[in-house]
C-alpha positions as CSV (number, residue, x, y, z in Angstrom):
1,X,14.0,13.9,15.8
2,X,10.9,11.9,13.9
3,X,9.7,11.4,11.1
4,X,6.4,10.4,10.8
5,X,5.3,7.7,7.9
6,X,1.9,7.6,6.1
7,X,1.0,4.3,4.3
8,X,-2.6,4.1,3.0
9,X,-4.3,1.5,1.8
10,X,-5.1,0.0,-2.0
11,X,-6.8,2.8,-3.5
12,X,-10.0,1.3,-5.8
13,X,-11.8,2.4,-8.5
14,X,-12.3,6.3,-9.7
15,X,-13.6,7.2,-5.7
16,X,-10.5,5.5,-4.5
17,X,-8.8,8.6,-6.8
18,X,-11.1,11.2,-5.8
19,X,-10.7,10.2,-2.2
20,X,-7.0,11.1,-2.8
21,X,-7.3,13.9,-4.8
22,X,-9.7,15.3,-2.4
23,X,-8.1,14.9,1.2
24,X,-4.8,13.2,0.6
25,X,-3.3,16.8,0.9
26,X,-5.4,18.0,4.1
27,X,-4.3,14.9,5.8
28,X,-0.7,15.2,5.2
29,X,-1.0,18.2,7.2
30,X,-3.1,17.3,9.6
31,X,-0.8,14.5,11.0
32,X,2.3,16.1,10.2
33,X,3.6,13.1,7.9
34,X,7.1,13.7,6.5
35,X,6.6,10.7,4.2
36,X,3.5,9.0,2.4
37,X,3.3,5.8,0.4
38,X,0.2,5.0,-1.2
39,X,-1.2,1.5,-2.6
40,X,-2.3,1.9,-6.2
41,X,-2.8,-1.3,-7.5
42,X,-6.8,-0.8,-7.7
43,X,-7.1,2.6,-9.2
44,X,-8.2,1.5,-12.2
45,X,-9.9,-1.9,-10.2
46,X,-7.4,-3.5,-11.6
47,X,-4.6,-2.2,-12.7
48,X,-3.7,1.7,-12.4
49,X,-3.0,4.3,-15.1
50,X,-0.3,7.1,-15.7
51,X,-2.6,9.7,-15.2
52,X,-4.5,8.1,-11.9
53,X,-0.6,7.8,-11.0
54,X,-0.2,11.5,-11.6
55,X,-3.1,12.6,-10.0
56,X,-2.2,10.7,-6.4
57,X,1.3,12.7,-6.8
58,X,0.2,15.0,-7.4
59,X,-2.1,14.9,-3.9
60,X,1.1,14.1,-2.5
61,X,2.5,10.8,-2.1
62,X,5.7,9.9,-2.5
63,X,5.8,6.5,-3.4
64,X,3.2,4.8,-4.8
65,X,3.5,0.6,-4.3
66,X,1.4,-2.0,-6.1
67,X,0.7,-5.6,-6.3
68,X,-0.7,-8.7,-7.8
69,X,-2.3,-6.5,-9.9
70,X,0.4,-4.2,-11.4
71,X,0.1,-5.1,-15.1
72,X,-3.9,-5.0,-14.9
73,X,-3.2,-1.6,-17.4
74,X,-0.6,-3.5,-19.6
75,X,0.5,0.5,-20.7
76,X,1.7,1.8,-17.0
77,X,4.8,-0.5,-18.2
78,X,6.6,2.4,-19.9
79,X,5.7,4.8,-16.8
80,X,6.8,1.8,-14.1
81,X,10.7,2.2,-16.3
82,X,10.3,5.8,-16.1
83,X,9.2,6.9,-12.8
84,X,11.3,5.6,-9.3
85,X,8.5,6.6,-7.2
86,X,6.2,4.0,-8.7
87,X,7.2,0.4,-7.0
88,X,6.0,-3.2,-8.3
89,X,6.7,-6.3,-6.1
90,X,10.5,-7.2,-6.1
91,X,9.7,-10.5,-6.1
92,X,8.1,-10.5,-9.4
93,X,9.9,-11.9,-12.6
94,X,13.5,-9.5,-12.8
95,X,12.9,-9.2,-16.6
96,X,9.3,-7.4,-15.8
97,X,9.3,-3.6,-16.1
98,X,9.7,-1.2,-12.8
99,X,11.6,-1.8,-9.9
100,X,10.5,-3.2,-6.1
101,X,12.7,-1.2,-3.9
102,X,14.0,2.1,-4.0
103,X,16.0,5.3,-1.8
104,X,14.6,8.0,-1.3
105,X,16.0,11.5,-0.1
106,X,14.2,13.5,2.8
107,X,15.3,16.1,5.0
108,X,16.0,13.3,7.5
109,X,18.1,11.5,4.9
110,X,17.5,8.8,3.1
111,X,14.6,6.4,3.3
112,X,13.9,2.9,1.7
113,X,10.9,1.2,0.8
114,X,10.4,-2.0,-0.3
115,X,7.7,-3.4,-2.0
116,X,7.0,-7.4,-1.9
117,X,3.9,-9.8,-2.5
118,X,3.0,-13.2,-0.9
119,X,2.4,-16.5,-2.0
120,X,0.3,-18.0,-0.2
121,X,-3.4,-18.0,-1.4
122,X,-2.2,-16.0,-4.2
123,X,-2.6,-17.1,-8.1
124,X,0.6,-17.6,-9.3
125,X,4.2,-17.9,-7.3
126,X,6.4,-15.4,-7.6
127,X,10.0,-15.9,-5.8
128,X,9.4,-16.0,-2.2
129,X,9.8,-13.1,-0.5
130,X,11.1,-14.7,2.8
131,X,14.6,-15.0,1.0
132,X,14.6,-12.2,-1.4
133,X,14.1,-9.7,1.2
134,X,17.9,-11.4,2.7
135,X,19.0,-10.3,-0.3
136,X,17.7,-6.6,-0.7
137,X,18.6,-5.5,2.9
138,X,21.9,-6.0,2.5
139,X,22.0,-3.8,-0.2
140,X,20.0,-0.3,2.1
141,X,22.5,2.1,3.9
142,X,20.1,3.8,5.6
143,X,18.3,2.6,9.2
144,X,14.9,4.3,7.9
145,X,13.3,1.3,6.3
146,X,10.1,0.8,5.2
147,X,8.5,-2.7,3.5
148,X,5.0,-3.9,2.6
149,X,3.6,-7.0,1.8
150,X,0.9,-7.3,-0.3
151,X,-1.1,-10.9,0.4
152,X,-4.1,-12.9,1.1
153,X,-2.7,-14.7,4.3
154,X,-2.9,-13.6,7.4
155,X,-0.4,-15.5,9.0
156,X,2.3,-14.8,5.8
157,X,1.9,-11.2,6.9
158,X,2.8,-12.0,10.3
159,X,5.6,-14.3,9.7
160,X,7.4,-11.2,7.8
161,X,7.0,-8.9,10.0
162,X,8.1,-11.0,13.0
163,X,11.1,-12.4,10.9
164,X,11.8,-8.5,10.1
165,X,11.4,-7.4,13.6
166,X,14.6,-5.0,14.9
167,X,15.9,-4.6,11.4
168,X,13.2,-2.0,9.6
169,X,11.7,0.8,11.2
170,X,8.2,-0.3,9.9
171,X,5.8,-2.9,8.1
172,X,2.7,-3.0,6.7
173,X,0.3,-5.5,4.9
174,X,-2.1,-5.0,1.9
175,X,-4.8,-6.7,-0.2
176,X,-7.3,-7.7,1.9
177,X,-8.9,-4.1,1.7
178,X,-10.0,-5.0,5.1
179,X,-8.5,-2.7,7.9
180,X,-6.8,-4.7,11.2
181,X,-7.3,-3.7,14.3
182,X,-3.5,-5.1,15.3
183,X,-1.5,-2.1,14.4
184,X,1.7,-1.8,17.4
185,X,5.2,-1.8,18.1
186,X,6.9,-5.4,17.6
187,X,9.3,-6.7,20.8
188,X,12.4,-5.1,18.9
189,X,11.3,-2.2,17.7
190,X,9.3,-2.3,14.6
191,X,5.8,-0.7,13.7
192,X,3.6,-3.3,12.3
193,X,-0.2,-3.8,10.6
194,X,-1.6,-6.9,8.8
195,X,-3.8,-4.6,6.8
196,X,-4.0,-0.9,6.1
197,X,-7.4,-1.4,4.7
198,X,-9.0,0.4,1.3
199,X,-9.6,3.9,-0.4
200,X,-12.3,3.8,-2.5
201,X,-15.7,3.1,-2.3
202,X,-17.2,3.1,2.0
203,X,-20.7,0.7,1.2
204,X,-19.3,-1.7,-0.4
205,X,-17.3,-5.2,-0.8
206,X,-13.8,-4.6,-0.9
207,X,-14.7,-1.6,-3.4
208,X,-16.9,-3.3,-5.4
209,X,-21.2,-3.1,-5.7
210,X,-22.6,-5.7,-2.6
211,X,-25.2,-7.4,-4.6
212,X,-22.3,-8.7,-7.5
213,X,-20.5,-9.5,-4.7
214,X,-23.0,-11.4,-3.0
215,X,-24.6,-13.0,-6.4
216,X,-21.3,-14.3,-6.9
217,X,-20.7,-16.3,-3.5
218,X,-24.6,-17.1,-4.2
219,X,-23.6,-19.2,-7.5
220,X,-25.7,-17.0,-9.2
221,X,-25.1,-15.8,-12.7
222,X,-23.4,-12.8,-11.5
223,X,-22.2,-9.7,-14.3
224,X,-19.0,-8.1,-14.5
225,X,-17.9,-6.7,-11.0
226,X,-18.5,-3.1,-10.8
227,X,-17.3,-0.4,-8.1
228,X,-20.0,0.9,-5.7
229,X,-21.4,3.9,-5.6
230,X,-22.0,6.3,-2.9
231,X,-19.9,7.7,-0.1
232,X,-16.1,7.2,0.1
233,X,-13.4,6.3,2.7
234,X,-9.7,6.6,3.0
235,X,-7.7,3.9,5.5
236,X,-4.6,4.2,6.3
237,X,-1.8,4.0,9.6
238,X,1.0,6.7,11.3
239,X,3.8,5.4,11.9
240,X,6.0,7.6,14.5
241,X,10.1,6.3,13.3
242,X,12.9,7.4,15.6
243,X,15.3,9.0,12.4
244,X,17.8,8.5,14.6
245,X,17.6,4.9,15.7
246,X,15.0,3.9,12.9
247,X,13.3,2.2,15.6
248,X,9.4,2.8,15.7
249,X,7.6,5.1,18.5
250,X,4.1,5.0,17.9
251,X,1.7,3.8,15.2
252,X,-2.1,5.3,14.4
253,X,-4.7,4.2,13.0
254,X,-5.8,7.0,10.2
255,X,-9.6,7.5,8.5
256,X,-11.6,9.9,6.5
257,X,-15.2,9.4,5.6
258,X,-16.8,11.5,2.9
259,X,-20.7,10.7,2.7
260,X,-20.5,13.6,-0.6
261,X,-19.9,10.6,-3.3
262,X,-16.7,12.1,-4.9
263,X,-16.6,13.2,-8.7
264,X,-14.0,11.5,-11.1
């Protein structure tokens, strides 16, 4: 039997919402995914809100993961302690609110994502996620296991998914908003992609207006960044799991373009 996994990228900015609101649900269908984990760390650019939390739910993920950005809405705190489905990095300070890793029941059984963030080009240093993710594997029953790894490097993204080759059924990076063209089975068994890529805004950098963007690498006096407006885009893989061996079958890369900028 399989069960087929949909992880899409960091969702930006109020089109990054509407993108979900608008197709998440069509897409689901469409490729038949069991399972869908969604980046929200950029809903609300930075940071995400309950009801931007509600409203990708509601579209139809089941997990929604975030990153260095988690607390950018200091009042998704309360909602991070209340709601399971809503990961922060396990590797973040234990005495911050949410948890990083949770089980999840299916009609295949149980499933287990895991949610971690690098280190390396990063702002701050968490606990490194090389070692903590020893510690959390130990602790999963099930063979259906699912991490990301939200971070700037390249290379860190590679290292963890090599090191975790054989031993989860799939893993996926975010961050960069920039989609890699490297998604595949690893030697032992385990679906891999250094990016998923964005939702939000399609003409734009990284979600947000070219010309601040480009006034900023200029030295110019730039303003406040600002999403783009226009068209929107959802970015995102398939991963094909074997339930019955965990081991991965086939990965996809997924896209939607809407050139109808999307309401709020």
């Amino acid at each position: 039997m399989e069960l087929k996994l949909l992880a899409i990228g960091d969702v930006v900015a109020d089109c990054g919402v509407a993108m979900i609101r608008r197709h998440l649900a069509r897409l689901i269908r469409q490729t038949g995914a069991d399972f869908t984990v969604v980046n929200g760390e950029n809903a609300s650019v930075l940071g995400i809100t309950q009801q931007q939390a509600e409203t990708i739910f509601d579209a139809g993920a089941n997990v929604i993961t975030m990153g260095n950005h988690t607390f950018g809405r200091r009042e998704i705190a309360d909602y991070l302690d209340s709601c399971p489905q809503m990961l922060r990095p396990a590797n973040l300070p234990p005495q911050q609110p949410g948890v990083g890793w949770n089980c999840y029941e299916t009609n295949f059984g149980e499933v287990a994502v895991v949610d971690l963030i690098g280190r390396c080009g990063m702002d701050y240093t968490p606990d490194n996620p090389f070692l903590l993710i020893e510690k959390i594997l130990p602790k999963i029953k099930t063979n259906l296991i699912f991490v990301e790894l939200h971070a700037e490097a390249t290379s860190e993204k590679l290292a963890m998914g090599y090191m975790l080759d054989g031993r989860i059924s799939a893993f996926w990076g975010t961050h960069t908003h920039v989609p890699t063209a490297d998604n595949q089975i690893l030697p032992k068994g385990t679906g891999y992609v250094t990016d998923l890529g964005m939702t939000g805004p399609k003409n734009s950098v990284l979600g947000i207006r070219p010309d601040l963007s480009i006034a900023r690498f200029r030295g110019d006096l730039a303003g406040r960044y600002q999403p783009a407006p226009g068209a929107g885009k959802i970015e995102g893989v398939l991963f094909t799991i074997d339930a019955a061996t965990g081991r991965c079958l086939r990965t996809e890369r997924i896209g939607v373009i809407d050139e109808t900028p999307p309401r709020r």
